[in-house]
FIFIMI-475925 format. One record per residue (C-alpha): chain; z, x, y; residue in one letter. Coordinates in nm, 4 decimals, m for minus. Example, Ala and Ser with C-alpha at 12.3 -4.5 7.8 and 13.67 -1.06 7.14 Angstrom:
2
PT cadena       zz       xx       yy residuo
PT      A   0.7800   1.2300  m0.4500       A
PT      A   0.7140   1.3670  m0.1060       S
end
This chain:
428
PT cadena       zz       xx       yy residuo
PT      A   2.2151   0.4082   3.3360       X
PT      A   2.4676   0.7019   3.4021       X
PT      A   2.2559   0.9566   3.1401       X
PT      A   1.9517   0.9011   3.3474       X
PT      A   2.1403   0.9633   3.6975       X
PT      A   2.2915   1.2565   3.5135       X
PT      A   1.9598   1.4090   3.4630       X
PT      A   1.8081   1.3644   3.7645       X
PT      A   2.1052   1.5459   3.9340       X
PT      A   2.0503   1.8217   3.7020       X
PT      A   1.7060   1.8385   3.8047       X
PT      A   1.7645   1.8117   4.1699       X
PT      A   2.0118   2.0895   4.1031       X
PT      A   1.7954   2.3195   3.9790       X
PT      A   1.5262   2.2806   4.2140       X
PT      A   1.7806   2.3299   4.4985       X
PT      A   1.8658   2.6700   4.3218       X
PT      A   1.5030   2.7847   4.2463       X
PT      A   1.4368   2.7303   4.6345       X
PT      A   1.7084   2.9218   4.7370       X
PT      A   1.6195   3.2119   4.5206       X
PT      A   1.3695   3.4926   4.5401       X
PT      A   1.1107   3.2707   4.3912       X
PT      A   0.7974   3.4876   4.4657       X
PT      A   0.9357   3.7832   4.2665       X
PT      A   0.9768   3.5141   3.9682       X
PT      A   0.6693   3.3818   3.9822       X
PT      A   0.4887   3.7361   3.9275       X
PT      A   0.6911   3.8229   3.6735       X
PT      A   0.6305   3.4648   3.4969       X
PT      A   0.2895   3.5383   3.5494       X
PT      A   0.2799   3.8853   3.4288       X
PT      A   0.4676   3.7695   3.0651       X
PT      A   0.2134   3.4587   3.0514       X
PT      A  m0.0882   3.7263   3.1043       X
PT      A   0.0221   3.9604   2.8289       X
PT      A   0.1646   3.6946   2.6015       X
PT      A  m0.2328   3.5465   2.6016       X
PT      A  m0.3472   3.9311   2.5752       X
PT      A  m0.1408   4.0207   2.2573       X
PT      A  m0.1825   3.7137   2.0949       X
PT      A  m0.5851   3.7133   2.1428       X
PT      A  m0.5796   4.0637   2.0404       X
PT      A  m0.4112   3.9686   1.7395       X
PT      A  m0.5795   3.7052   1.6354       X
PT      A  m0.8814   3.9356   1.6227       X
PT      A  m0.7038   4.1523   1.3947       X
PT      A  m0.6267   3.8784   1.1903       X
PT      A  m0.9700   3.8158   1.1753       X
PT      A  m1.0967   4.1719   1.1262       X
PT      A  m0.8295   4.1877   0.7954       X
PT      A  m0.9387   3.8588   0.6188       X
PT      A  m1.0072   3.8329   0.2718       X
PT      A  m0.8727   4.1869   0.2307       X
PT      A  m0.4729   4.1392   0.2159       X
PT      A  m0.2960   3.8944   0.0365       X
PT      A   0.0385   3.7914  m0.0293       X
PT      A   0.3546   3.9104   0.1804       X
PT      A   0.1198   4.1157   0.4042       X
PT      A  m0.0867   3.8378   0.5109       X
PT      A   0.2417   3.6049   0.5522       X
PT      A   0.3368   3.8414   0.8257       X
PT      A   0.0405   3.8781   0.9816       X
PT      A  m0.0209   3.5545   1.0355       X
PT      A   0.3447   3.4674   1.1132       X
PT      A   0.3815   3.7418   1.3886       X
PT      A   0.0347   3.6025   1.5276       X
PT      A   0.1954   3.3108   1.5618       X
PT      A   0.4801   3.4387   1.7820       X
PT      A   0.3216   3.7095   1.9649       X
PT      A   0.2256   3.5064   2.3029       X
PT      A   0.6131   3.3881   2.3229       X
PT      A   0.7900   3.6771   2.1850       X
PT      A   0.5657   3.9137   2.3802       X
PT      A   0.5806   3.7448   2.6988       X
PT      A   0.9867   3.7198   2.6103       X
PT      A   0.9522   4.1159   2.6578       X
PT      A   0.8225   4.0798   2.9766       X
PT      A   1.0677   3.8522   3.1299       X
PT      A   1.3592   4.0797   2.9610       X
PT      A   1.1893   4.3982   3.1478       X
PT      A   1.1221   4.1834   3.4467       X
PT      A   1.4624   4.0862   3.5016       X
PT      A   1.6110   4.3950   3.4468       X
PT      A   1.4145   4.4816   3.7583       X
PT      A   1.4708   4.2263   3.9277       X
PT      A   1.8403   4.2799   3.8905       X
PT      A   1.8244   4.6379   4.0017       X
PT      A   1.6586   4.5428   4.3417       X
PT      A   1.9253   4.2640   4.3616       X
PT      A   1.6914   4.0274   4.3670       X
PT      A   1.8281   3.6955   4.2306       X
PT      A   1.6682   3.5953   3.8501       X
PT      A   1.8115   3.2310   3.7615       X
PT      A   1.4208   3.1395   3.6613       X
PT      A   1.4076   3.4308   3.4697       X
PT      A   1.7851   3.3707   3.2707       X
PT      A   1.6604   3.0380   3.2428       X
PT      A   1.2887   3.1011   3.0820       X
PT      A   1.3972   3.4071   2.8482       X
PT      A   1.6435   3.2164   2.5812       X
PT      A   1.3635   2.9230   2.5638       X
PT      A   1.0531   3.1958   2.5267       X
PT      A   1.2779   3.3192   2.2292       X
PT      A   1.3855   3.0217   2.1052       X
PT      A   0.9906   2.9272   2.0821       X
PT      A   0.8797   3.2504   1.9117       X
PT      A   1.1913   3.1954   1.6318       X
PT      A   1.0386   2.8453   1.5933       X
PT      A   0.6976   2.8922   1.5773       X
PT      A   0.7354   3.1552   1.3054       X
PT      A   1.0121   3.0027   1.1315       X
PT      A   0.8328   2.6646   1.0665       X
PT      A   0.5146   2.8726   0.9936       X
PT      A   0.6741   3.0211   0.7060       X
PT      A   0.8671   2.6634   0.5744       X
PT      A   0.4716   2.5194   0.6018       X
PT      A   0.3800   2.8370   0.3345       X
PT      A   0.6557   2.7679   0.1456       X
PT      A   0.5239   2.4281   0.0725       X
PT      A   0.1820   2.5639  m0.0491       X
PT      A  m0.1398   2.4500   0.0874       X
PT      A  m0.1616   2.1160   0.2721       X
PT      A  m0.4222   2.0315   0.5276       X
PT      A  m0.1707   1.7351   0.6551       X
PT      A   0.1119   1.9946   0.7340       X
PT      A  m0.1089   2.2801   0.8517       X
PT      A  m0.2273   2.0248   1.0986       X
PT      A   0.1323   1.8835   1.2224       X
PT      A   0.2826   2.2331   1.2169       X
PT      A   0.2220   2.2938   1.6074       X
PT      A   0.3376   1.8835   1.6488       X
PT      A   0.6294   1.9267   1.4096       X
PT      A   0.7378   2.3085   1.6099       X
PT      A   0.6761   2.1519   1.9922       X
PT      A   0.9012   1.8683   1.8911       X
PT      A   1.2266   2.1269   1.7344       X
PT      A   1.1425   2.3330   2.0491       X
PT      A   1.1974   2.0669   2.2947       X
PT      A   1.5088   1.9555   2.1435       X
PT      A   1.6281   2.3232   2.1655       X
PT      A   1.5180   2.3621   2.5307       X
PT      A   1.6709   2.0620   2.6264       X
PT      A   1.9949   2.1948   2.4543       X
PT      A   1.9666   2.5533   2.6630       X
PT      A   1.9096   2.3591   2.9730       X
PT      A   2.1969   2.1454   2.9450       X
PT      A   2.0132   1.8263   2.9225       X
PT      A   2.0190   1.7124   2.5911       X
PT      A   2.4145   1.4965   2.6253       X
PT      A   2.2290   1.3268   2.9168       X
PT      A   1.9008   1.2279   2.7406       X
PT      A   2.0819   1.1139   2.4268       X
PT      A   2.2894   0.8883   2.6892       X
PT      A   2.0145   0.7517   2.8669       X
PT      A   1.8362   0.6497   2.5247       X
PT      A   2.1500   0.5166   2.3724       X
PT      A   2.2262   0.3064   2.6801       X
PT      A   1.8466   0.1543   2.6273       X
PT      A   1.9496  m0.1053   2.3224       X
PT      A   1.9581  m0.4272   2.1990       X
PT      A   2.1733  m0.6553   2.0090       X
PT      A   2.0503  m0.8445   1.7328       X
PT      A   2.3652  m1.0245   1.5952       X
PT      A   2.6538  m0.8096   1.4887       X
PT      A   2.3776  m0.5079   1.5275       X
PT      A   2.3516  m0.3065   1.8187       X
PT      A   2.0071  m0.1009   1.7855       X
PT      A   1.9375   0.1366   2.0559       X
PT      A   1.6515   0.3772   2.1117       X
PT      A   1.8592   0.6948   2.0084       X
PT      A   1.9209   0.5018   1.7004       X
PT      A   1.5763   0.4924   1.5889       X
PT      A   1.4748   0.7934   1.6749       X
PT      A   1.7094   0.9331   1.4576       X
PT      A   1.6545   0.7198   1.1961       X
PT      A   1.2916   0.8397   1.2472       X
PT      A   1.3811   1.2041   1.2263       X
PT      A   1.6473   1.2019   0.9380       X
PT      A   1.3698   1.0130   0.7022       X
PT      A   1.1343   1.2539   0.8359       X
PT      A   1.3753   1.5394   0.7299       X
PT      A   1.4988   1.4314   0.4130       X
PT      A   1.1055   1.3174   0.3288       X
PT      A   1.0430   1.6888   0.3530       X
PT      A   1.3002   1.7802   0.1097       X
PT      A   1.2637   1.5618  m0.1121       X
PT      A   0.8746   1.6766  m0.1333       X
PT      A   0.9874   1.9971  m0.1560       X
PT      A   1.2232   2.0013  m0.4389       X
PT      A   0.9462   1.7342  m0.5970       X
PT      A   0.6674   2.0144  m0.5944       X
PT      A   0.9241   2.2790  m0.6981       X
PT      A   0.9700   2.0357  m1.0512       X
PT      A   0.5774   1.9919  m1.0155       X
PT      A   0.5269   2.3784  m1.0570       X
PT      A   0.8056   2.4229  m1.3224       X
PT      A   0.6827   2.2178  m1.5784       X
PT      A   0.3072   2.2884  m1.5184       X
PT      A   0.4519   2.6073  m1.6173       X
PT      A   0.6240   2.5238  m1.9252       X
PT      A   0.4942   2.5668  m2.2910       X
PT      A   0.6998   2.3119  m2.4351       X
PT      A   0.5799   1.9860  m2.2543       X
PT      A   0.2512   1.8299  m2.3594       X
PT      A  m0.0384   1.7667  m2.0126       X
PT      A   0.1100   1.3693  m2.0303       X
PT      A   0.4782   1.4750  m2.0009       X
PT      A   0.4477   1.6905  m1.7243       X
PT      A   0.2390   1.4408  m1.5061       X
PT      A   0.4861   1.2216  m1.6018       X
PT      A   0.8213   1.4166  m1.5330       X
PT      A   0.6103   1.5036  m1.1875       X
PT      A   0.5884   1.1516  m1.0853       X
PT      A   0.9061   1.0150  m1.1999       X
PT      A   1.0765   1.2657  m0.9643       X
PT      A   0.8984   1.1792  m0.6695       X
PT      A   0.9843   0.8384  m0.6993       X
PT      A   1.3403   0.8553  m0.7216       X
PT      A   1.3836   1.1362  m0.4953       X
PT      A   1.1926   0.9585  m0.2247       X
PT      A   1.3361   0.6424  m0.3001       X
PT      A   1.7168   0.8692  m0.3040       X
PT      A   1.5896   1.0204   0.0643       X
PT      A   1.5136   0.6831   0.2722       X
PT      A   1.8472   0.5447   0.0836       X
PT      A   2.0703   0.8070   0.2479       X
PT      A   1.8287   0.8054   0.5756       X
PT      A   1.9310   0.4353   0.6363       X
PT      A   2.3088   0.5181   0.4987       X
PT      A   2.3422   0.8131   0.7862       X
PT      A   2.2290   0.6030   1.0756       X
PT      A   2.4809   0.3108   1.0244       X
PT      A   2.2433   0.0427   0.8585       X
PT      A   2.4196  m0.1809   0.5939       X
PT      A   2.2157  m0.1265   0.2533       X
PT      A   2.3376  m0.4741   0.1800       X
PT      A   2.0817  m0.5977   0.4431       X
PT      A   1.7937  m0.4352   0.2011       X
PT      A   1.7967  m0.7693  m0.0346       X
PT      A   1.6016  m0.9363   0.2824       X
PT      A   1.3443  m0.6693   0.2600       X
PT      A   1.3469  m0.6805  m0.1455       X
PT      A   1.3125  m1.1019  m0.1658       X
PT      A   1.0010  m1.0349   0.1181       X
PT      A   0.8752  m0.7195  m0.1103       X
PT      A   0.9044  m0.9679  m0.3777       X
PT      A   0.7109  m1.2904  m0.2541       X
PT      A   0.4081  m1.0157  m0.1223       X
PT      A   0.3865  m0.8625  m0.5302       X
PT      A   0.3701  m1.2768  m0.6016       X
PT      A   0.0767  m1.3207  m0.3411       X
PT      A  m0.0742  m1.0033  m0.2817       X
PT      A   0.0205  m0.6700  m0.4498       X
PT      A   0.0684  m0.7471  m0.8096       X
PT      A  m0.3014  m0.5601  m0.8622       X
PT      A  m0.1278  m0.2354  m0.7107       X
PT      A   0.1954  m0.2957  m0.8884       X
PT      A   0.0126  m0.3507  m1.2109       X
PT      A  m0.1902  m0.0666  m1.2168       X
PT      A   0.1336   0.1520  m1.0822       X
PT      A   0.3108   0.0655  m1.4254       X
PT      A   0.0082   0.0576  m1.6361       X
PT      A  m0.0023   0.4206  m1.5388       X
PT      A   0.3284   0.5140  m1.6445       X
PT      A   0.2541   0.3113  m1.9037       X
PT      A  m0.0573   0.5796  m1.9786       X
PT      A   0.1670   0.8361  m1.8871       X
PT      A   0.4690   0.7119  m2.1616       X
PT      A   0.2577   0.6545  m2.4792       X
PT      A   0.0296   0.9167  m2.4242       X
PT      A  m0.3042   0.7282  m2.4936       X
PT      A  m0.5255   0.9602  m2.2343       X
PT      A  m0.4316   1.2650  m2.0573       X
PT      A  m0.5603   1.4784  m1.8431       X
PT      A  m0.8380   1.6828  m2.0305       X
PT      A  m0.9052   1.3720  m2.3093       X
PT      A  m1.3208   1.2775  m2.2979       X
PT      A  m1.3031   0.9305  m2.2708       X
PT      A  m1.5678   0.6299  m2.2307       X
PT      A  m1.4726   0.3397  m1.9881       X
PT      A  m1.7942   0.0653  m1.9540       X
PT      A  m2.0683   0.3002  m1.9112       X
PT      A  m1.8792   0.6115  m1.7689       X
PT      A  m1.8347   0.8782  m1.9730       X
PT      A  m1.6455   1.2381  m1.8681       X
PT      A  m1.3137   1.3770  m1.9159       X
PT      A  m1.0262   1.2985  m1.7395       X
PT      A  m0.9302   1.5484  m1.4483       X
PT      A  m0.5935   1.3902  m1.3096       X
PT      A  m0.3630   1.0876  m1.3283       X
PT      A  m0.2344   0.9451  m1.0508       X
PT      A  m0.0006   0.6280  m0.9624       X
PT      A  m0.2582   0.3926  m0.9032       X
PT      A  m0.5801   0.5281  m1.1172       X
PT      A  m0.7384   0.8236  m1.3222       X
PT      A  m0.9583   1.0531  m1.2028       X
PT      A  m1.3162   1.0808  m1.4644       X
PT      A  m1.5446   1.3493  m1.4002       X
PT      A  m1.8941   1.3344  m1.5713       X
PT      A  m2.1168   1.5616  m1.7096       X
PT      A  m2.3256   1.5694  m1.3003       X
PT      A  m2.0139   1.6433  m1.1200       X
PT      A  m1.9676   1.2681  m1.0457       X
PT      A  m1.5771   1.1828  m0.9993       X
PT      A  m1.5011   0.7813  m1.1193       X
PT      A  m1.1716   0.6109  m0.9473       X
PT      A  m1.0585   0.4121  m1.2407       X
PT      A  m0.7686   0.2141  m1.1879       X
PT      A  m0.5251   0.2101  m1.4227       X
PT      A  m0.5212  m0.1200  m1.4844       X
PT      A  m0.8536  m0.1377  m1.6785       X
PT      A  m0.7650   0.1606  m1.9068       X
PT      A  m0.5066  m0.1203  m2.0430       X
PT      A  m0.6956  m0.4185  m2.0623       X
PT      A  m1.0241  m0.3028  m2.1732       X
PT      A  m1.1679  m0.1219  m2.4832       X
PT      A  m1.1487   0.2852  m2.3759       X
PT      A  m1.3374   0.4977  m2.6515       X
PT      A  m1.1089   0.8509  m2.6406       X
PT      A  m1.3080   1.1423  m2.8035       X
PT      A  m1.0034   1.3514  m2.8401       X
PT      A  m0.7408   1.1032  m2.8814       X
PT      A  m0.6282   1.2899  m3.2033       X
PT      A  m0.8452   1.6003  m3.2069       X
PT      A  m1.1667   1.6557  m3.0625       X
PT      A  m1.3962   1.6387  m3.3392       X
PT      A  m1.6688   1.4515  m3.2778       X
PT      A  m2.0103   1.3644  m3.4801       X
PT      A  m2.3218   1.3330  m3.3755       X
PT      A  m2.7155   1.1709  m3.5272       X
PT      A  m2.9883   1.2767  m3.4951       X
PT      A  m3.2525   1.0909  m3.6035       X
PT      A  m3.6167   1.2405  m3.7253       X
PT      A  m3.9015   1.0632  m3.8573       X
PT      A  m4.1627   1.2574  m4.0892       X
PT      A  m4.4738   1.1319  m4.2448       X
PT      A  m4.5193   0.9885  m4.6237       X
PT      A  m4.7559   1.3132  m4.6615       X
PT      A  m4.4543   1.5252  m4.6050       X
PT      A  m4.1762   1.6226  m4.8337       X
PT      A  m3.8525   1.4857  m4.7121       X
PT      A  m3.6600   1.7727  m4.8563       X
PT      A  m3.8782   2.0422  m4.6863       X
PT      A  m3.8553   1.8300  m4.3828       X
PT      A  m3.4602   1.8382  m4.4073       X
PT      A  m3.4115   2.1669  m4.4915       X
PT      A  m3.5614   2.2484  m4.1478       X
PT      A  m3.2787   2.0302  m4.0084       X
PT      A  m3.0410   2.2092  m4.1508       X
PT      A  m3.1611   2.5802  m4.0055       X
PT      A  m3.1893   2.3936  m3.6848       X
PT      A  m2.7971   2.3402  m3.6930       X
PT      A  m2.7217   2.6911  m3.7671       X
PT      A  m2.8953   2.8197  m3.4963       X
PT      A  m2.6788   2.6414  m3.2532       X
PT      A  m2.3533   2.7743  m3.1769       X
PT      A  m2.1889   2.4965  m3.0515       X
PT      A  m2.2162   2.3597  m3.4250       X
PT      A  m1.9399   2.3415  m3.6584       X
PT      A  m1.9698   2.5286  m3.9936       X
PT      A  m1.6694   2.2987  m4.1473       X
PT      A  m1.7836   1.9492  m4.2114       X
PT      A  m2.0963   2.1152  m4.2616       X
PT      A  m2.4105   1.9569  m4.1445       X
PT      A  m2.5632   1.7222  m4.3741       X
PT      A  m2.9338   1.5592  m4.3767       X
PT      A  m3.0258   1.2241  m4.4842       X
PT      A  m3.2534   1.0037  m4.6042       X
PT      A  m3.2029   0.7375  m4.4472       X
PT      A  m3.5169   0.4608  m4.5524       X
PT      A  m3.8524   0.3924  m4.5545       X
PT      A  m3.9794   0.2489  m4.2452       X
PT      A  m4.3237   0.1020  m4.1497       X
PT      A  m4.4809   0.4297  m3.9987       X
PT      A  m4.3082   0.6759  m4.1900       X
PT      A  m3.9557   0.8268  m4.3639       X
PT      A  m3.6719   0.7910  m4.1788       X
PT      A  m3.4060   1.0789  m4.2169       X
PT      A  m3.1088   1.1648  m3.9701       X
PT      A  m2.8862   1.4931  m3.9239       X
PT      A  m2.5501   1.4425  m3.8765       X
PT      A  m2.3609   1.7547  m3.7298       X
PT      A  m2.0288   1.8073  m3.6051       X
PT      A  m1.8815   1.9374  m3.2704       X
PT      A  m1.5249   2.0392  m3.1370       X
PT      A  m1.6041   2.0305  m2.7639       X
PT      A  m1.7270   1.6898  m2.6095       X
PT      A  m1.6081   1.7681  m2.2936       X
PT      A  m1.9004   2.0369  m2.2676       X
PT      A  m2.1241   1.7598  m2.3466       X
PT      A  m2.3431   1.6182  m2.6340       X
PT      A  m2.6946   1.5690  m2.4422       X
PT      A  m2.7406   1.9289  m2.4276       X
PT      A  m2.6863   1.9520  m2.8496       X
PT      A  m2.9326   1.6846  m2.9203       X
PT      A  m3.1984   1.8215  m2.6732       X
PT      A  m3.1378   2.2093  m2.8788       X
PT      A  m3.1260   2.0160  m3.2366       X
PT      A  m3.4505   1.8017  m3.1362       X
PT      A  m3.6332   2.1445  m2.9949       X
PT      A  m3.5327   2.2905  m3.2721       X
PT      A  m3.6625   2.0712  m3.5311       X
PT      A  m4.0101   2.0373  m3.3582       X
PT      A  m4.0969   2.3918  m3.3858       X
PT      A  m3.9495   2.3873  m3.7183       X
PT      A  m4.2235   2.1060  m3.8248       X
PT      A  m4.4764   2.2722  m3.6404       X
PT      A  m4.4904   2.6090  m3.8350       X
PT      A  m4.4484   2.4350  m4.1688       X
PT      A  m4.7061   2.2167  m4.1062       X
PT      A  m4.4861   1.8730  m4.1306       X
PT      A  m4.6119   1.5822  m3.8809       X
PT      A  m4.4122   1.3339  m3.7006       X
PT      A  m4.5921   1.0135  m3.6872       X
PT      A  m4.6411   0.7167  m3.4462       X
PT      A  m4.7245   0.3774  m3.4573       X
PT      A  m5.0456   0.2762  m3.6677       X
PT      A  m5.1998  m0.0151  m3.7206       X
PT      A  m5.4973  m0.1084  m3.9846       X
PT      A  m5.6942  m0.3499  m3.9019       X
PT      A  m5.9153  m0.5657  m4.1853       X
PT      A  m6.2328  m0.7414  m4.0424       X
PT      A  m6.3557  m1.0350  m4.2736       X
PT      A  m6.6386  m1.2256  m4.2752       X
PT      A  m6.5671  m1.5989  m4.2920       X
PT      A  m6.8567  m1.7620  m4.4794       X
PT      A  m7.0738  m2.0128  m4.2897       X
end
């Protein structure tokens, strides 16, 4: 393989060179640049440290960016001012012209895809593959500076194989690996940028902008792999193997996921639930937080989050609280005594309501009487509210605590279960 003989000449090359020079000198100026490249960046990290949670915004960008390049662009100083020196003793440098460009190719890097991870807003995925993501650009630039790179990209284009009229080669992967990589990035980019605009906008309802927000990442990730296999050579043509095999594993195995993916745009389109709507599913009640591809996120009244898949929301019977407003009534049901008066006893319902502020004024509160029951008068208070998602436990616990010290000072009794029992004598 010629690109692989190439580089090991080039490396044999250099070595030959570094041995002939005034190594030693080199050395203790590499050293002296590593040393105060750790220094500056530990003592700015403690500054960073010192400063957080008291700037925000541009000034905190900066901080953290330059914290991020101060071991390479600091220790870039040092070689600079080293080989100045160097030069002026006539000492020969060709480490030193070798290691400065690549210490300041690293320090524009590092910062550089520090600020394109901010731009993207907070992600614990890229914050983690930022250093991965900045090695990998900085190697490729190295290997550029060095001369290398027209030999590596021989070496791994001369490992390949032929699989009929295709020839696929390792170079040919990798970058088919990076432009989908690249263009993935984009596309999420210009995805969240639509995200944020119509979160922002006052003329799309909650459904339509989850919905605008997902159609976009669809088709612009979908758009991004299209033109990722288009750039490396690879027929699209070939694709209707993939879609027949995509097809048979929806027959067998994915039509669950691909059912609940369009019920939710399905949820999404005619605006049944959305994100805020207090809905009950089965036994779960809460209010729905998010919508996502594959299910809706519930939240109850404990903190509790439910994974519902979409799926269900279409096929079984969903009770929506605020499907057209949120209005919502709600019984309560008393039972007084037959030596009570009914009306006295429900005009002590009534006060209750108005002492509760979550209670609407208009529909008023009404009593009723409801019937008469085997251990006393059955009445019920029927109230209104505008804010299930806050909800309706805590009302009927107020309403009930209410009503009981309402009986209690005027005297009226709530009974319980009584039984009279008649003893008579059989005759002998």
């Amino acid at each position: 393989m010629p690109g692989f003989e190439g580089i090991v000449a080039l490396v044999r090359d250099w070595l030959l060179v570094a041995l002939a020079a005034d190594i030693g000198w080199q050395l203790g100026v590499v050293f002296l640049a590593a040393l105060a490249g750790w220094l500056a960046h530990r003592g700015w990290q403690v500054q960073i440290d010192k400063r957080r949670g008291k700037r925000e915004g541009l000034h905190r960008l900066a901080m953290r960016g330059i914290g991020r390049a101060a071991l390479p662009l600091i220790a870039f100083l040092v070689v600079l001012g080293g080989r100045g020196i160097l030069s002026r003793f006539e000492i020969q440098t060709h480490l030193l012209d070798v290691l400065a460009p690549l210490l300041l190719s690293l320090a524009l890097i590092r910062l550089l895809v520090y600020i394109l991870r901010r731009a993207f807003g907070p992600s614990a995925a890229l914050r983690a593959w930022e250093g991965v993501i900045g090695s990998l650009v900085w190697g490729g630039v190295a290997l550029h500076l060095l001369g290398w790179l027209p030999d590596l990209l021989a070496a791994l284009d001369a490992a390949s194989i032929n699989l009929g009229k295709t020839r696929i080669s390792m170079l040919s992967i990798l970058k088919l690996i990076f432009t989908i990589a690249v263009l993935m990035v984009v596309a999420g980019w210009v995805s969240r940028y639509i995200e944020q605009r119509a979160a922002r906008s006052v003329y799309l309802s909650s459904s339509m902008k989850v919905g605008l927000s997902k159609i976009s990442k669809v088709v612009l990730y979908t758009i991004a792999t299209l033109i990722a296999l288009n750039t490396v050579g690879i027929d699209l043509t070939t694709l209707t193997i993939f879609g027949g095999a995509l097809g048979v594993g929806l027959g067998f195995g994915l039509q669950r996921i691909a059912s609940n993916f369009i019920s939710g745009f399905i949820l999404l389109f005619d605006r049944s639930i959305k994100p805020g709507d207090v809905i009950t599913v089965g036994e779960r009640f809460g209010w729905v937080v998010a919508l996502h591809a594959r299910y809706i996120v519930v939240r109850d009244r404990d903190g509790v989050e439910s994974l519902i898949p979409n799926e269900n929301l279409i096929t079984s019977v969903v009770t929506n609280w605020s499907y057209t407003d949120k209005h919502v009534r709600v019984k309560v049901p008393v039972q007084i005594s037959y030596a009570d008066d009914p009306e006295e006893a429900m005009q002590v319902m009534l006060d209750a309501c108005q002492a509760n502020k979550r209670v609407l004024v208009e529909p008023p509160p009404q009593a009723r009487l409801l019937s008469f029951g085997d251990n006393g008068i059955d009445l019920e208070l029927r109230l209104w509210l505008d804010d299930p998602e806050q909800g309706v436990g805590s009302v009927r616990s107020d309403i009930n605590m209410a009503v009981w010290k309402g009986f209690k000072e005027k005297g009226i009794t709530i009974p319980f279960p009584q039984r009279d029992i008649h003893m008579i004598d059989k005759p002998t």
